[in-house]
NUKEPA-400112 format. One record per residue (C-alpha): residue in three letters; x, z, y. Coordinates in steps of 0.02 Angstrom, whole numbers, padded with zeros to 5 digits, always signed. Layout:
AlaXZY;...
end
This chain:
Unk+02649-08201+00433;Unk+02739-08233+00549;Unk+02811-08398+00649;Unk+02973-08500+00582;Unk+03115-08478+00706;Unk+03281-08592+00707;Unk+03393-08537+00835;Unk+03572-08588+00832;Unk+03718-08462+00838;Unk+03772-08399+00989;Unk+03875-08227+01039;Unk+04024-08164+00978;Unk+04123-08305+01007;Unk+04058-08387+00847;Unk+03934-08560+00915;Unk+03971-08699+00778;Unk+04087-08593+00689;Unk+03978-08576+00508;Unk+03859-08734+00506;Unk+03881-08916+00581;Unk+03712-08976+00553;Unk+03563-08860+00579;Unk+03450-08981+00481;Unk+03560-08896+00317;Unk+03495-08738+00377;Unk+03446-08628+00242;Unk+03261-08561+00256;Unk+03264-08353+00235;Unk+03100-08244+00209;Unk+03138-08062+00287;Unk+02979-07970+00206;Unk+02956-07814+00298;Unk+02799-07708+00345;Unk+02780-07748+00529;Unk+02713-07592+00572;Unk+02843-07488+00498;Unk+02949-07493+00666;Unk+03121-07430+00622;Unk+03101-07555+00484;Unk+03058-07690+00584;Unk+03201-07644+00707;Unk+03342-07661+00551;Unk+03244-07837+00515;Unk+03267-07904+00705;Unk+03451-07870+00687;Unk+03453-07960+00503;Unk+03362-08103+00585;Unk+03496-08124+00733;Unk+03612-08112+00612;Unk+03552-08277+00496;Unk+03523-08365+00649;Unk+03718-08336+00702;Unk+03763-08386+00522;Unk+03654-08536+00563;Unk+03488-08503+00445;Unk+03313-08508+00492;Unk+03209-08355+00471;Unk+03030-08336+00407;Unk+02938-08160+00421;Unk+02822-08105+00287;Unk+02733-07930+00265;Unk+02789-07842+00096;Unk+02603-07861+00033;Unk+02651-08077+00044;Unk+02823-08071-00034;Unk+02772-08145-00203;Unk+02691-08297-00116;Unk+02905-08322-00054;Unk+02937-08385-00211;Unk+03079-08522-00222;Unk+03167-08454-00049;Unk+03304-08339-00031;Unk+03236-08160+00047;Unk+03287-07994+00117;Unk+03167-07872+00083;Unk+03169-07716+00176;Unk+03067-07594+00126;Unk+03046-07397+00100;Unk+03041-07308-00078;Unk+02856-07284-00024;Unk+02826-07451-00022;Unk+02750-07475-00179;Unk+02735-07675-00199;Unk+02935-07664-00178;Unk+02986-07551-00282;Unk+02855-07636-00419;Unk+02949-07808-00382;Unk+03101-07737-00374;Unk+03064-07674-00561;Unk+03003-07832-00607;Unk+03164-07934-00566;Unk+03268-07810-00678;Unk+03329-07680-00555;Unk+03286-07521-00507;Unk+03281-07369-00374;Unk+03467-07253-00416;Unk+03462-07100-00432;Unk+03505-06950-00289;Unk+03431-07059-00155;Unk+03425-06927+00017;Unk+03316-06921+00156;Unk+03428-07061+00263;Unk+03489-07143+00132;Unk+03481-07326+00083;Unk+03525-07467-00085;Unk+03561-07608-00068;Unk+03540-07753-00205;Unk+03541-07901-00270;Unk+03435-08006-00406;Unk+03409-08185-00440;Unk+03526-08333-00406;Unk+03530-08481-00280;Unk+03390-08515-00205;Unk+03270-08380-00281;Unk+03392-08240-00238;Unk+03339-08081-00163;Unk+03429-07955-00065;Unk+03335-07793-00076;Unk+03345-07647+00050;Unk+03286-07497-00014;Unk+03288-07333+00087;Unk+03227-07152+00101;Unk+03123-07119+00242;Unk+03122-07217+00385;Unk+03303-07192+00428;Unk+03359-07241+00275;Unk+03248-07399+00274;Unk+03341-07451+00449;Unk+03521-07405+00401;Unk+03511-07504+00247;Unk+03448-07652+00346;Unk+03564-07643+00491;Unk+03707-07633+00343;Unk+03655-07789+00278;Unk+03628-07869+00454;Unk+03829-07815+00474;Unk+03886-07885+00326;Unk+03772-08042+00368;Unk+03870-08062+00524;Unk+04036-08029+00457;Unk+04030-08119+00308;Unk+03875-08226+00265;Unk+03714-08185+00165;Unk+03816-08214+00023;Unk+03942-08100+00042;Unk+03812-07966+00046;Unk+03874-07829-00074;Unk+03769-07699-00176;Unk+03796-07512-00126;Unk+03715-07342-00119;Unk+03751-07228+00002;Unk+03684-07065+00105;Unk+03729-06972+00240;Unk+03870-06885+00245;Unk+03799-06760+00396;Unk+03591-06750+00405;Unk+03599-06735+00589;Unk+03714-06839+00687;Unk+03669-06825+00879;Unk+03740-06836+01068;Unk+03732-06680+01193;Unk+03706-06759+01346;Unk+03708-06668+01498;Unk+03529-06709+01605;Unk+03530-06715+01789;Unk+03348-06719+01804;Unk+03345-06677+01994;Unk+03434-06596+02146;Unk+03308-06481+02119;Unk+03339-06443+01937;Unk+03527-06482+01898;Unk+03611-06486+01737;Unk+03762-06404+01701;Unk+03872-06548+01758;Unk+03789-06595+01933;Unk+03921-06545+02054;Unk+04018-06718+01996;Unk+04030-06900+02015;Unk+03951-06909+01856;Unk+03823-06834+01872;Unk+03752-06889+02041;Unk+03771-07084+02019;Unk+03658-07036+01848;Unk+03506-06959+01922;Unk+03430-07118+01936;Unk+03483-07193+01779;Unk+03390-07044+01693;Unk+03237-07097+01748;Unk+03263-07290+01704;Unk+03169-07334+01537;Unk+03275-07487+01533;Unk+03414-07361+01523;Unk+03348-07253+01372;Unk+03288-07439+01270;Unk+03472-07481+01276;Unk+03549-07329+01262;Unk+03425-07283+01100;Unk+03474-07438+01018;Unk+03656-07403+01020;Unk+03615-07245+00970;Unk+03529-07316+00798;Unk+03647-07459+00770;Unk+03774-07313+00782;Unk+03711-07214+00662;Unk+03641-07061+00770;Unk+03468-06970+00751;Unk+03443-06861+00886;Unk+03486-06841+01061;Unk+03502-06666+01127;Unk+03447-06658+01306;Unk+03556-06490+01400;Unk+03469-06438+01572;Unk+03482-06274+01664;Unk+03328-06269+01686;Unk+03217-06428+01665;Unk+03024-06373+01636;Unk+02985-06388+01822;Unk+03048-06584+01811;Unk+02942-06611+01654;Unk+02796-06507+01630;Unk+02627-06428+01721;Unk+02619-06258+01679;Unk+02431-06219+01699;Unk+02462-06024+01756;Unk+02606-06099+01860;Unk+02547-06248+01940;Unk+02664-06250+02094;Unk+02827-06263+02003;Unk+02783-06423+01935;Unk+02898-06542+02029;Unk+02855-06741+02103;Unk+02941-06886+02121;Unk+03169-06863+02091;Unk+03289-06800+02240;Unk+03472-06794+02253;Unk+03559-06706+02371;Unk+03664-06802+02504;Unk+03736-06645+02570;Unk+03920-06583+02584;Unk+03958-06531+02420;Unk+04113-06401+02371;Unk+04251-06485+02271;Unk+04231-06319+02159;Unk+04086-06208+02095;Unk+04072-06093+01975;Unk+04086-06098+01811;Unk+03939-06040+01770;Unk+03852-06169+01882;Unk+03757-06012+01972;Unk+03779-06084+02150;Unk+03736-06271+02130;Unk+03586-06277+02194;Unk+03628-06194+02352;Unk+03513-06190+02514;Unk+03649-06319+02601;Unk+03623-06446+02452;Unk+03438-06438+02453;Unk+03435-06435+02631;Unk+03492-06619+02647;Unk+03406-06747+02505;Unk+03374-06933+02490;Unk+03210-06962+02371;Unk+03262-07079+02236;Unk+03101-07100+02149;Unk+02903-07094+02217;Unk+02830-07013+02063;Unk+02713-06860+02005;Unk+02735-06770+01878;Unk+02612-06842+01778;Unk+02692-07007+01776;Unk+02849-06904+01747;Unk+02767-06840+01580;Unk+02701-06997+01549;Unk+02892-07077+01565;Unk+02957-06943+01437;Unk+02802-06959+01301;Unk+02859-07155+01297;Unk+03057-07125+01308;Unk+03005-07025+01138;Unk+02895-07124+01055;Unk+03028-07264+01085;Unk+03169-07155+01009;Unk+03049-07095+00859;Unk+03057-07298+00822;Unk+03248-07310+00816;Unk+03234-07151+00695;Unk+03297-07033+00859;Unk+03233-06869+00863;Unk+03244-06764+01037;Unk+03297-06590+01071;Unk+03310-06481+01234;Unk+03454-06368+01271;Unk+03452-06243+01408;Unk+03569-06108+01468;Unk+03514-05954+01529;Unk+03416-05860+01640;Unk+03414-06017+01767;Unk+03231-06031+01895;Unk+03298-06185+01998;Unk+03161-06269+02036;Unk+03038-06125+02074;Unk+03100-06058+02228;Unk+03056-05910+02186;Unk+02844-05948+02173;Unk+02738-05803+02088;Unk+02893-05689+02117;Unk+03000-05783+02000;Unk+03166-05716+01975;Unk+03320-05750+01874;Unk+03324-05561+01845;Unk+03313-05498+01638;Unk+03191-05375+01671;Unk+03058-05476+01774;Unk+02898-05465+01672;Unk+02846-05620+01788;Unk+02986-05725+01729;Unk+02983-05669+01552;Unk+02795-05739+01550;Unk+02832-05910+01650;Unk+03005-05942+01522;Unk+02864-05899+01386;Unk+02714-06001+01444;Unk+02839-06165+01497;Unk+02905-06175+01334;Unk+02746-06171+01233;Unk+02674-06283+01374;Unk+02837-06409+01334;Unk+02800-06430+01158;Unk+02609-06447+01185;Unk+02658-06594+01317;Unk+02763-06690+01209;Unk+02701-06694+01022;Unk+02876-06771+00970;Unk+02995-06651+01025;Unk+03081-06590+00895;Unk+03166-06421+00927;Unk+03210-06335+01071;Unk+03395-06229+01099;Unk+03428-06065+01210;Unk+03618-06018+01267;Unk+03622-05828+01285;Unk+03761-05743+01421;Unk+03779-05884+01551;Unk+03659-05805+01666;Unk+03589-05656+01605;Unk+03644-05536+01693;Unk+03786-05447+01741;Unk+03953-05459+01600;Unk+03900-05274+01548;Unk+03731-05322+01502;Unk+03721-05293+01312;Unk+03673-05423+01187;Unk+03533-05346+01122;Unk+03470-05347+01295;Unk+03478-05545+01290;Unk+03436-05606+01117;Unk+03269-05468+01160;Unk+03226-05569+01322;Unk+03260-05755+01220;Unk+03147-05689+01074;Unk+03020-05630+01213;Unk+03013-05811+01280;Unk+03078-05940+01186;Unk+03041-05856+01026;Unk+02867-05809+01039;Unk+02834-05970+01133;Unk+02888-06061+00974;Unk+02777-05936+00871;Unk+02643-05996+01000;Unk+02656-06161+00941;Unk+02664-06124+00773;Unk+02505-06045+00758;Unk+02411-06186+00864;Unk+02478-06324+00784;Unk+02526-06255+00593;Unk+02607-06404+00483;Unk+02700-06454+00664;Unk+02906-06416+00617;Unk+02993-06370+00749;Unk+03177-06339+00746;Unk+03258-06196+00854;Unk+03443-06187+00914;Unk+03532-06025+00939;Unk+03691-06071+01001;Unk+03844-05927+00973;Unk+03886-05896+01137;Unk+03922-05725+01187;Unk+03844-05627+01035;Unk+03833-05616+00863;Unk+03740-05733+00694;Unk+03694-05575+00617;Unk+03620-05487+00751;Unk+03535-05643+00815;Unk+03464-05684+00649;Unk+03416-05513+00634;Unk+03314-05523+00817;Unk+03225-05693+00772;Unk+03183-05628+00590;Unk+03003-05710+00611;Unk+03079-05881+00671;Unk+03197-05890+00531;Unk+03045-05847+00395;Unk+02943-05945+00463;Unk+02879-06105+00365;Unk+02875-06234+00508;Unk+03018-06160+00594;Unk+03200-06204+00555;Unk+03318-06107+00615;Unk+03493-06146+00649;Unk+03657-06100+00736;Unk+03749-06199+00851;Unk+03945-06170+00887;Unk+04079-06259+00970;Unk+04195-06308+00823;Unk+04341-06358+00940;Unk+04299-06295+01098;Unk+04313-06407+01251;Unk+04413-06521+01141;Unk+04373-06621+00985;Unk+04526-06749+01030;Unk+04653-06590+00994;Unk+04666-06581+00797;Unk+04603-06651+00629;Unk+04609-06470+00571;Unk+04491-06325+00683;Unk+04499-06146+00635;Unk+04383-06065+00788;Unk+04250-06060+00670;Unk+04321-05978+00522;Unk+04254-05790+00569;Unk+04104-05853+00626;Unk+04054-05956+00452;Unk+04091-05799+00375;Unk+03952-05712+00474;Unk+03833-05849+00432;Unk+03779-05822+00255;Unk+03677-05960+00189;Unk+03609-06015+00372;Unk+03665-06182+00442;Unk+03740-06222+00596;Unk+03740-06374+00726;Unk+03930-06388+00774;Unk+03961-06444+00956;Unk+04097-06585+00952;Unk+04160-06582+01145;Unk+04241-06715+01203;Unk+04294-06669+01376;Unk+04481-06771+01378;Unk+04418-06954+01339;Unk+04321-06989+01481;Unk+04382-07134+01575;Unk+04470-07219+01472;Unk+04421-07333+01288;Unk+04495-07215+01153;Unk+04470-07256+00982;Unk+04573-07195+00836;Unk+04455-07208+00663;Unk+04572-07130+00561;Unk+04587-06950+00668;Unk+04407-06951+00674;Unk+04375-06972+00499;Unk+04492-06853+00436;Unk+04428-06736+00571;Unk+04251-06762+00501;Unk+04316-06741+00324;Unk+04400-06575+00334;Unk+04241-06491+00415;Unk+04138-06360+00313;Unk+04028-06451+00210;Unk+03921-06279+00167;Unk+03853-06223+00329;Unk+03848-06397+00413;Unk+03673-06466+00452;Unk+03764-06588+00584;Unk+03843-06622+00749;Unk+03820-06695+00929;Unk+03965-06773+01011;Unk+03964-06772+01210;Unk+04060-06682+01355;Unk+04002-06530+01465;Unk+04101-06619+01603;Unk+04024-06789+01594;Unk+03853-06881+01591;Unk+03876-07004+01447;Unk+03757-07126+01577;Unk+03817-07274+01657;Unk+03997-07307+01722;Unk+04010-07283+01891;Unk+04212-07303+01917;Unk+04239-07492+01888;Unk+04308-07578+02005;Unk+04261-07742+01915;Unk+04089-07688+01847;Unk+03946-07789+01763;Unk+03760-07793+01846;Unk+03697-07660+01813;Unk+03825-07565+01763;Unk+03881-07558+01595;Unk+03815-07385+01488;Unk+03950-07291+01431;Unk+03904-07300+01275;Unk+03917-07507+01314;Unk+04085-07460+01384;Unk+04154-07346+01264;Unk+04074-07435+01106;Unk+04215-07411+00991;Unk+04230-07210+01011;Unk+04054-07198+00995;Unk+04033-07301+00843;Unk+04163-07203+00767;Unk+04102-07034+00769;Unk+03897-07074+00720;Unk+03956-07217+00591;Unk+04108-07120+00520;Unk+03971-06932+00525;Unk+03856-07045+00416;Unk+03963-07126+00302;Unk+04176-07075+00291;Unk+04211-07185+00187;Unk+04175-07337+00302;Unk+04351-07421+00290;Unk+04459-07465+00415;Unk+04440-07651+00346;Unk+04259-07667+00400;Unk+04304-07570+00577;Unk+04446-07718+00587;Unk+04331-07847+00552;Unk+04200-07784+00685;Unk+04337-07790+00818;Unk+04374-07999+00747;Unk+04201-08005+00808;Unk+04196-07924+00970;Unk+04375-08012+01016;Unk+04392-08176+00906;Unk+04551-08212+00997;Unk+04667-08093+00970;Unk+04743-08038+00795;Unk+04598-07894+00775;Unk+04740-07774+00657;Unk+04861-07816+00809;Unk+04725-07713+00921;Unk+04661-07607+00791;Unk+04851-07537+00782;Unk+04888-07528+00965;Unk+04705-07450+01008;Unk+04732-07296+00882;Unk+04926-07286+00935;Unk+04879-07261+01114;Unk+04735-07147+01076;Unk+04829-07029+00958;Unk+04921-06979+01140;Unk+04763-06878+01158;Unk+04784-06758+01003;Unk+04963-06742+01018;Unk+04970-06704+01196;Unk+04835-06580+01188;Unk+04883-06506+01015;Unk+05024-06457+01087;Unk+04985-06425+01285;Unk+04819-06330+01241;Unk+04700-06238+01356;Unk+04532-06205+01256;Unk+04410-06235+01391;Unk+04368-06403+01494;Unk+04401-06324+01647;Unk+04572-06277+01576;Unk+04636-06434+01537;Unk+04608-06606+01585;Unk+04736-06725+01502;Unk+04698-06898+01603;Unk+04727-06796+01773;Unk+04850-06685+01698;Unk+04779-06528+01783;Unk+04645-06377+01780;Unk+04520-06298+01887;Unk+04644-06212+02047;Unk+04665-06038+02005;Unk+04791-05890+02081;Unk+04934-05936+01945;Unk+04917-06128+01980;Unk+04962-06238+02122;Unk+04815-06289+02262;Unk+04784-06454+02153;Unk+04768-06365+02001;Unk+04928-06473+01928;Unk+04996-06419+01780;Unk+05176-06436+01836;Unk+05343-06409+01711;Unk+05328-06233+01719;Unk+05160-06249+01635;Unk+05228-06342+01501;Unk+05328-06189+01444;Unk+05226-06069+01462;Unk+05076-06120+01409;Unk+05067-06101+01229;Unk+05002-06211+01073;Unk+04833-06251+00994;Unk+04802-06078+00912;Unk+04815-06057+00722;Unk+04991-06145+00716;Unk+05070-05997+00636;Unk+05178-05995+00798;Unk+05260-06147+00770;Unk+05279-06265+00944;Unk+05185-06411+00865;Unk+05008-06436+00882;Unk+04908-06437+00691;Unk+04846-06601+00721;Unk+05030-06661+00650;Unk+05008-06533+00505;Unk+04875-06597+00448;Unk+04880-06808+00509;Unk+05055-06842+00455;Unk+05080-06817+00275;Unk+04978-06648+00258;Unk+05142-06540+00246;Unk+05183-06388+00360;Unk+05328-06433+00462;Unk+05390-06263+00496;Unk+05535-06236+00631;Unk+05502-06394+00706;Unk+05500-06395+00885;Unk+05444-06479+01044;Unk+05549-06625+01026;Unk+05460-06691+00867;Unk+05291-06696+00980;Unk+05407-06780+01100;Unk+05458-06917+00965;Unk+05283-06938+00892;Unk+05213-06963+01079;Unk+05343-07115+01092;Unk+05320-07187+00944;Unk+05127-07199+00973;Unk+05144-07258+01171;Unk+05293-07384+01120;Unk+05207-07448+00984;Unk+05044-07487+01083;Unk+05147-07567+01223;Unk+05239-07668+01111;Unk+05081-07740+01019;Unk+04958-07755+01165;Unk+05095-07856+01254;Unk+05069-07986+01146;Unk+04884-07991+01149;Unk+04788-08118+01282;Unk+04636-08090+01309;Unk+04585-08256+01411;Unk+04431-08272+01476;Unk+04361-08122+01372;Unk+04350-07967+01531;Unk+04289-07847+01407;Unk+04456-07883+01306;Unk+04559-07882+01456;Unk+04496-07718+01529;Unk+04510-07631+01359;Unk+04689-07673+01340;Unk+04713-07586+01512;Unk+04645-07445+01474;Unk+04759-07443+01289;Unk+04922-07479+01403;Unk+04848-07367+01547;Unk+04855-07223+01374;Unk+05010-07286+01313;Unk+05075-07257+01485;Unk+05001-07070+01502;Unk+05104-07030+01310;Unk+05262-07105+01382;Unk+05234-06987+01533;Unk+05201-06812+01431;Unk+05357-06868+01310;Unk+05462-06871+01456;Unk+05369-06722+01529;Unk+05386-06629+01366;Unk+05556-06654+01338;Unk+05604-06621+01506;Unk+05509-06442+01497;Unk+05605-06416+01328;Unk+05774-06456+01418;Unk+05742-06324+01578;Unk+05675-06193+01458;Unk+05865-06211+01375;Unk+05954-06203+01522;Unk+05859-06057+01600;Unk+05909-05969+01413;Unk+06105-06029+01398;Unk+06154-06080+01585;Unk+06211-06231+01537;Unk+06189-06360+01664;Unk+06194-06517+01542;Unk+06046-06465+01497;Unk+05972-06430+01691;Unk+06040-06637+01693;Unk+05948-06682+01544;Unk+05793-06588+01617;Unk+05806-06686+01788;Unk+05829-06862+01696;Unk+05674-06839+01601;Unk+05575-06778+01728;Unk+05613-06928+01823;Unk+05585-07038+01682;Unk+05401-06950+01686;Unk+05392-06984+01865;Unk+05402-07161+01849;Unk+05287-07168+01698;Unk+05158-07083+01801;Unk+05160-07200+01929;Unk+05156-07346+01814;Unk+05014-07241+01744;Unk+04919-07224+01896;Unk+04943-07382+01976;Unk+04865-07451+01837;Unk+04717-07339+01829;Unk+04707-07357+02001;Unk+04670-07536+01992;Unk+04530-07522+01875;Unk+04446-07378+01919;Unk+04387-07285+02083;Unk+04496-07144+02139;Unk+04480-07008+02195;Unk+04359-06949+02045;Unk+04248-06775+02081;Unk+04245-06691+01918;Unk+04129-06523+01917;Unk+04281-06449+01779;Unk+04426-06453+01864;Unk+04405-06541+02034;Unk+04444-06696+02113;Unk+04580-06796+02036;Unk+04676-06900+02172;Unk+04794-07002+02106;Unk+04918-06988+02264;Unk+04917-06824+02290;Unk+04955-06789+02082;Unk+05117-06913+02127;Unk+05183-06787+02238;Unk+05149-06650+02110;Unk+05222-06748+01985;Unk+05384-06787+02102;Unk+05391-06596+02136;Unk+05419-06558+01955;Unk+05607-06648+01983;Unk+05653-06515+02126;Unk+05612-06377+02019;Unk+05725-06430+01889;Unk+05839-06433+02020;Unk+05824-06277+02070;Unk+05996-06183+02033;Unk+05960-06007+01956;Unk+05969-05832+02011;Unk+06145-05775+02003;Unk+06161-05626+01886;Unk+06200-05464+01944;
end
């Protein structure tokens, strides 16, 4: 048994709030199987929780719960656990039916003092979720207020792509950025992964997939290829190009590696070592891991044993092969492993049966490898659709997908490079039709949100609500053009740095809480934010948070460019290209021309306001209603965070500049979108009222962007590399933005 522990509240803005004498403090027996660690993590969070409500705590194993008799308890406890469910049965209750894998009930027998709050879950996930329910609810409301519920998830897998830079030597996709070089480090901080894991769990989330180029040489010993293996972690402090390639073939160029600072002394034993106990920690927050690569990437090898990134190299077909198998026999808790075919596999011509031969050569086999040495071992293997087809990869993998221990699934981006765009997705209508009865991973990109606090719970759950519920095994949330990591832009920042997922708590509570469970309520999200910000009238922020992050869908609804290097709506830009200006500004011009979010039945309003406002089409409407919804959201959250103080609290006052700094940004592509409308009419009739009306609300834009970027400015460090679409300078977009009012003035061509 454990010790008795009285600690008074604190956190949360809540000390002396719920008990005036702690000698009234009620005595509470958490009975819990110490040894069941996801369990016992759920029980450490019910525990803070009594002590904030001001009761004392008493830990007993489930095997000592009837010696408890005469105290209030909380028993957590799995539907394995057979002394449970027996007492459970005894005081008059019993296990529902339809209980999942993940899934949790919560009840309550007894009165007064001989009540008991029972936890019961399914599996080790379910046994923590239930408990960290009834920890919330303790917080919120008191032990009392505890209410009974069943529940299961809504998605089985809920998980986070996060982009790895490993090393200089071994970049992830995202490496040529700010991101990702102030992150190299943190990757290799276990104090990072304990906090970030936790989040993770508290959110909701069960796996993290881990997306490398090409990471074996930064994590395993390859016994036929000893001299890959890679020691201790470099990054590069050489001159790096505002602008590679898309398909990141050039980062690790001979200038980059030439010049490198050594941020870590450490083999690559210790390495493995590191991983093996970021895993085990993750399997005890109920966090599986995965590993993503694109492909054919060799960084790393520099080109040892005549290693090539070339498709028909029988010497890299064998090292892809004998790394993989050598990956899963180094760390027993991977999960699953995922392969990208097209990025670098040859030239565009090469054919796909050419690919999805070489990934079933290496990856495949390797996995069949495993298989046969360690039978009982599942293993779950991610085909992303990228560049070919379901039918003809399923058809290539046939003795993955039949295999017992091997599950097989798809992975597609259901929105592209952007999630924030639209309730409603229709990219992957053909290719659920292709699927048949196979399930599918879909990638939730969220490349727009990145600097600023967005948070808008009811886009997200309607956007989880109208996916396909047949094919769905799950989703990760994450950006290509980020490293979800620690901030690195603050200009204020905490020590150490916050995680993002510290800093951007809200989003990321949203989409693992709200993929679990969509019927969580906008009361309980309301009453989480009292918490966090006792000050302030928490529906007063609730309302102006989602008002300024709805700026996000409408904008890029409506202003859409599918990929991440396309469109960047905090910098209002691209990647450069021939058709756009040196910065890569997206300048009035663009706003005409570029057309809508695709499947709007050619109607100039994005679907996001088909399907959010009222669920009717809205056919003929045009750009001006995207205009008035954009105001209506940005005035509303200026008008309402106005009158919110936030004190002494920093967190609070930071996150209501970054709800005015997106407030600011909707005010600026109303005026901006209105102003395109206007010079599109005037180019089409002549009539210069309309070339006026242009001008004034292109100026009107100009001065919202510089309210905009003043403001972001003073939070944040600028200029910010980003590996999608460039630097983003805040001065120099002010002169783009001001040259947007000379080409409205620009008289036209005189016809002939």
């Amino acid at each position: 048994m454990f010790g008795r522990l009285i600690i008074l509240a604190r956190g949360f803005g809540l000390l002396g709030l719920f008990f005036g004498n702690v000698a009234q403090a009620t005595e509470v027996v958490i009975c819990v199987n110490p040894r069941a660690a996801p369990a016992a993590f759920a029980a450490s969070d019910i525990e803070s929780a009594l002590h904030l409500r001001g009761d004392s705590v008493v830990r007993a194993g489930l095997e000592e719960m009837q010696n408890q008799g005469g105290k209030p308890r909380i028993v957590v406890a799995s539907t394995e656990d057979k002394e449970a469910v027996q007492a459970l049965n005894e005081a008059g209750a019993k296990l529902p039916a339809g209980m999942e894998n993940e899934g949790f009930s919560l009840q309550r027998t007894g009165k007064g003092g001989n009540q008991t709050i029972w936890v019961i879950g399914e599996g080790p996930g379910g046994v923590m979720y239930g408990g960290l329910e009834v920890a919330e609810q303790i917080r919120l409301n008191g032990r009392d207020a505890v209410e009974s519920m069943q529940r299961n998830p809504h998605f089985k897998l809920r998980g986070t792509k996060f982009n790895l830079p490993l090393d200089a030597r071994t970049p992830s996709y995202t490496d040529a950025s700010d991101s990702a070089q102030q992150n190299i480090g943190e990757v290799w901080s276990f104090d990072f992964w304990t906090a970030y894991l936790d989040a993770l769990a508290r959110d909701r989330y069960n796996y993290v997939s881990l997306w490398n180029l090409h990471p074996f040489p930064s994590m395993v010993k390859v016994p036929a290829y000893p001299d890959v293996a890679l020691d201790d972690v470099q990054r590069s402090t050489g001159k790096w190009a505002e602008n590679y390639s898309t398909r990141t073939e050039d980062i690790a160029t001979p200038e980059i590696l030439r010049h490198v600072e050594t941020l870590k002394k450490i083999t690559i034993c210790e390495k493995i070592e590191f991983w093996r106990r970021v895993m085990r920690y993750a399997k005890d927050r109920n966090i599986d891991f995965y590993i993503i690569t694109w492909n054919i990437y060799t960084y790393g090898t520099d080109g040892k044993y005549g290693i090539t990134d070339a498709i028909d190299n029988p010497v890299t077909a064998d090292y892809f092969r004998q790394s993989v198998r050598e990956l899963f026999r180094t760390y027993p808790l991977l999960a699953g492993i995922g392969v990208t075919a097209g990025e670098n596999m040859g030239s565009a011509n090469s054919s796909f049966e050419a690919k999805e031969n070489w990934l079933f050569a290496t990856y495949g086999q390797a996995v069949l490898d495993v298989a046969r040495d360690q039978p009982g071992r599942k293993i779950r293997f991610i085909h992303r659709q990228h560049e070919t087809r379901a039918q003809d990869i399923a058809q290539t993998f046939s003795p993955l997908v039949g295999h017992p221990d091997i599950d097989f699934v798809f992975s597609f981006k259901y929105a592209q490079a952007h999630a924030l765009s639209s309730t409603t997705q229709t990219f992957h209508s053909v290719f659920v039709k292709t699927l048949g009865d196979r399930k599918t991973l879909w990638t939730l990109r969220n490349d727009d949100s990145l600097m600023f606090r967005w948070g808008a719970p009811d886009f997200v759950r309607e956007f989880i609500r109208n996916m396909p519920t047949d094919p769905t095994l799950g989703i990760y949330y994450g950006s290509d053009g980020w490293v979800w990591g620690r901030e690195f832009l603050s200009l204020e920042p905490e020590a150490p740095r916050q995680l993002e997922v510290e800093k951007h708590w809200y989003d990321w509570l949203l989409w693992g809480r709200l993929g679990y469970d969509p019927t969580l309520g906008n009361a309980r999200l309301i009453a989480l934010l009292a918490q966090r910000y006792p000050s302030v009238s928490a529906q007063a922020l609730f309302d102006a948070w989602q008002n300024a992050s709805l700026i996000y869908p409408l904008t890029t609804g409506f202003h859409w460019g599918e990929y991440d290097f396309q469109w960047y709506i905090e910098g209002c830009r691209s990647r450069p290209g021939p058709a756009q200006t040196t910065s890569g500004f997206h300048d009035v011009n663009r706003f005409i021309t570029l057309g809508t979010h695709p499947g709007t039945d050619n109607i100039s309003i994005p679907r996001y306001v088909d399907a959010f406002v009222g669920g009717q089409k809205l056919v003929g409407t045009t750009p001006l209603v995207v205009v008035e919804q954009l105001h209506q959201h940005a005035d509303a959250a200026l008008a309402v965070s106005a009158t919110l103080e936030a004190g002494a609290n920093k967190e609070l006052r930071q996150t209501l500049a970054d709800i005015r700094a997106m407030a600011l940004l909707g005010k600026y592509y109303a005026h901006k979108i209105h102003g395109a409308t206007e010079l599109a009419l005037f180019r089409q009739t002549r009539d210069t009222a309309h070339q006026q009306a242009a001008i004034e609300q292109l100026t009107y834009a100009a001065n919202y962007w510089e309210q905009y970027t003043t403001l972001a400015a003073s939070l944040y460090k600028n200029p910010l590399w980003t590996n999608r679409v460039g630097t983003v300078d805040w001065s120099e977009l002010r002169t783009e933005v001001a040259r947007d009012i000379a080409i409205a003035r620009e008289p036209l061509a005189k016809t002939p």
